[in-house]
N, C-alpha and C positions, 0 to 999 in steps of 0.2 A: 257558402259561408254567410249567418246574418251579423248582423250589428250586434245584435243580443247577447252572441257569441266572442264577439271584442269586446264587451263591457263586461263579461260575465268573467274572461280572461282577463282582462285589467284589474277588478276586483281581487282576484286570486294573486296576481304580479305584486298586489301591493300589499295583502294579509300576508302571504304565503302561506294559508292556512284555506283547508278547503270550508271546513266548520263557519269562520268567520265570514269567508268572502261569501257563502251560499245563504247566509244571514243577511249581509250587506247588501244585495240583490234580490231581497224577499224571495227564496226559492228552498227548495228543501234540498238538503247535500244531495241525494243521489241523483235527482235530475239533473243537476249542477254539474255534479261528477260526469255523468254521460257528456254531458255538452260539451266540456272540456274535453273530454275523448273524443269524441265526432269532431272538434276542430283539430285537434292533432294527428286524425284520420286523414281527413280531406287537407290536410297540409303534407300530409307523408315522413311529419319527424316528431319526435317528443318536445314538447314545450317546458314539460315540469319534470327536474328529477326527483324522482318520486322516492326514492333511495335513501338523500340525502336529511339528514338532519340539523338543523330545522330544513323544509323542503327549499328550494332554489332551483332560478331558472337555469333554463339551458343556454347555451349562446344564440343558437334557435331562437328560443323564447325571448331573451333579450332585442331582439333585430325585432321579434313580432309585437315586442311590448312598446316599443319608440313608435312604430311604425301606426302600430293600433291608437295610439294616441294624436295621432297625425291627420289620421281616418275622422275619429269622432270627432273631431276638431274641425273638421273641415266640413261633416254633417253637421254638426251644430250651428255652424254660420249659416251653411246653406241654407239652413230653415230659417234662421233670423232676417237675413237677404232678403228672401223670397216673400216674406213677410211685408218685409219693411217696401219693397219692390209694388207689393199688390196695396198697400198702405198708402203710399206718397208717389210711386210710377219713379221713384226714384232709386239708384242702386248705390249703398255706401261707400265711401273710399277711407277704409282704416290706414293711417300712416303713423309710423312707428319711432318716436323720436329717445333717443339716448339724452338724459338729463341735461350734459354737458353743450351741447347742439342750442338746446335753447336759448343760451346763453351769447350765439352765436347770431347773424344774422336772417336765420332762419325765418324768423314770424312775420321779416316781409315777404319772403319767398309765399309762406302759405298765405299772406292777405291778399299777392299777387296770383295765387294760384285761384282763389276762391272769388275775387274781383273777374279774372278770365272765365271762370265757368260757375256764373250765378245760381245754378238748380243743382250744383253738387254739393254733395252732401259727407261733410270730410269728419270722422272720428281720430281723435287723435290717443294715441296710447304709448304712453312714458313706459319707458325701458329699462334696466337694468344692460350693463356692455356689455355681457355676454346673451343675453336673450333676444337680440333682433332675430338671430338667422331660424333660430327656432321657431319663432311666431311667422315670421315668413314662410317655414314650412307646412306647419300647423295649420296655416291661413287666418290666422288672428290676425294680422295686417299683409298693405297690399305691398306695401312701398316701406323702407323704412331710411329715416335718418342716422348712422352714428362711425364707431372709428372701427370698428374691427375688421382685418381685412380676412376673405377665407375663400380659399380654394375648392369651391365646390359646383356639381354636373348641372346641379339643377339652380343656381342661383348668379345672377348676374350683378356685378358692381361698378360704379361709375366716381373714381375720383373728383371730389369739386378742389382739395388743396390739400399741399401738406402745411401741418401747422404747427411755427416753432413750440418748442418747451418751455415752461418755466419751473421754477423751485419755490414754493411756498416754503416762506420762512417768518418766523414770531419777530414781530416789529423791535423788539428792542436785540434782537439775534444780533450776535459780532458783523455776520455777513449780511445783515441788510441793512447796517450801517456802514460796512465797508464803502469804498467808489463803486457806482452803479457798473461796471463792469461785467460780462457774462461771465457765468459760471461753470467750469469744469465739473469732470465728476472725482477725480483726484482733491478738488476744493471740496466735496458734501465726505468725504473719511472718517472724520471725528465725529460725524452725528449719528441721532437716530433715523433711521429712514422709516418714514411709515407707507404702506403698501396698504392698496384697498385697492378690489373686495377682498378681504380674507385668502389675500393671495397675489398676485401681478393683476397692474391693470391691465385687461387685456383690449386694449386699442394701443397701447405700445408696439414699435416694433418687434422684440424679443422680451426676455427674463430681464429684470433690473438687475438679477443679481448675476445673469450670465455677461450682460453690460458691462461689468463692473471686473469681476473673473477675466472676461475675456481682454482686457489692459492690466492684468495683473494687481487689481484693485477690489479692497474689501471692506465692504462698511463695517462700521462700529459695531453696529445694534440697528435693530431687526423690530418692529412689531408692526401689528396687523389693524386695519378698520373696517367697519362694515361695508361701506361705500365711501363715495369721494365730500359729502358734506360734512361727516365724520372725521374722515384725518384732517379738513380742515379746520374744523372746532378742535381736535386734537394740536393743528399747527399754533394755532390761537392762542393755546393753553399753557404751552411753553412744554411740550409733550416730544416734538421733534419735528421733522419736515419731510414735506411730498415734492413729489413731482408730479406738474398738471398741463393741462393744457393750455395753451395760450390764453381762449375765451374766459378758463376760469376767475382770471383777474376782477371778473365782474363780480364773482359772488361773495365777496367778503372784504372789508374796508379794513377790519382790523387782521389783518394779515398782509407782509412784504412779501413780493415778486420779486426775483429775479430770473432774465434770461437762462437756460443752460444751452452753452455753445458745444455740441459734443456732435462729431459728423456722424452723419447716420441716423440719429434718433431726434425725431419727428412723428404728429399723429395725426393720419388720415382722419378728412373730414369725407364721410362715402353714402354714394345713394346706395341702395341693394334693394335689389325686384326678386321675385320668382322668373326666370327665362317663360318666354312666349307665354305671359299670361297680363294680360288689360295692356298691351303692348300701348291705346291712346292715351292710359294715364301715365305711363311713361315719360312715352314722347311730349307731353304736354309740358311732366315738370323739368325734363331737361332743355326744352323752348325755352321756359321760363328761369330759368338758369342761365341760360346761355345769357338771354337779353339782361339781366341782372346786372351779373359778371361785365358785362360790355358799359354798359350805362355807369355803372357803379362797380368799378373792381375792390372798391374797399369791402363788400361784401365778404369777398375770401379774404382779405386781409385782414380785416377788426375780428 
């Protein structure tokens, strides 16, 4: 199996077209065509239903398509590394932070991390919440910061805190004038709940709306944002209201907080590595964690 051969299949996964992908790859279809044979040869299953109109992968093909992309991603660094390695004699440490993390104590953790190891060389690469574990697989970063928790063979996670919730709500809102009091979720019924990304956040526990279901409770109305600086320009706007994280408080003055008191729903603040891989950059930043935490527990708390 070359490389050539996952790129030339990647090509094809995304056209689904042999004409274009063999184009996209400067190569002529029938050489293309073979190649694509030979790797479904030497794999022993069909990749492409060939049958189907328009063509589509197989489930085969789907496992080889995440997987292929996991591959070149990982040869892509390596070269960059090795590069960068034979360049400066130094090797980089990509770490992976979720928006919201920022907002967090975080940037003394890294100026402490970077004050401890003066020759290292730290990339840093903002996230979207659900795209940590991906980039962690891929190898685009080594380490990453954010909330989502996941159960997986190849990926290890390290709780630093759970962090209450709040409700973003429009400053002149009935309930952000109400007594500062925490808020139910039986209290948010009559509004709009807005949800980002384009769906549940996913660093929540569960569904908002199985949350809500699961006490016999149903919100009003329903709409959706791109991300979380959105529904809070949306909360701003007298649009409706979110639920965020604690740190969010920071990011917007023209917007009221309040607490919600609801058992059970809180959001991991979490390291996530790859298992057995730069095991000393780990152990470095949970050293430096620990000592934080000790020195400064308002770290996990603010």
């Amino acid at each position: 199996m070359e490389l050539r051969q996952l790129r030339y299949f990647l090509s094809l996964a995304n056209t689904l077209n042999f004409t274009r992908a063999a184009a996209e790859v400067n190569i002529a279809q029938p050489p293309f065509s073979r190649q694509i044979r030979q790797l479904e040869a030497e794999i022993g299953t069909p990749l492409i239903d060939r049958e189907a109109k328009p063509l589509t992968l197989t489930p085969a093909g789907e496992l080889f398509c995440e997987r292929a992309v996991e591959i070149l991603g990982r040869v892509d660094l390596l070269r960059k590394d090795a590069q960068t390695l034979g360049r400066t004699g130094q090797q980089p440490v990509r770490i992976g932070v979720e928006t919201t993390v920022l907002y967090s104590r975080f940037p003394e953790l890294l100026r402490e991390l970077r004050e401890a190891n003066p020759g290292l060389r730290i990339d840093l690469v903002e996230l979207v919440p659900d795209g940590l574990i991906g980039n962690l697989r891929e190898g685009k970063i080594d380490i990453g910061f954010g909330r989502m928790r996941v159960a997986e063979p190849d990926v290890a996670q390290m709780l630093v805190r759970e962090e209450p919730l709040f409700v973003a709500l429009p400053v002149r809102h009935s309930l952000a004038e109400a007594a500062p009091a925490p808020l139910q979720l039986r209290d948010l019924l009559e509004q709009t709940l807005i949800l980002y990304p384009a769906g549940e956040p996913p660093h929540l526990p569960s569904s908002l709306h199985a949350l809500f279901t699961t006490r016999g409770l149903r919100p009003k109305d329903v709409i959706e944002a791109s991300e979380l600086q959105v529904a809070l320009g949306l909360v701003a706007a007298d649009y409706g209201i979110c639920i965020v994280p604690a740190v969010v408080q920071r990011m917007r003055s023209d917007v009221c907080y309040r607490q919600l008191d609801e058992p059970g729903l809180t959001s991991p603040f979490l390291i996530s590595w790859r298992k057995d891989d730069r095991p000393e950059l780990v152990s470095s930043i949970n050293e430096l964690l620990g000592r934080i935490l000790q020195h400064a527990p308002q770290f996990a708390a603010d």
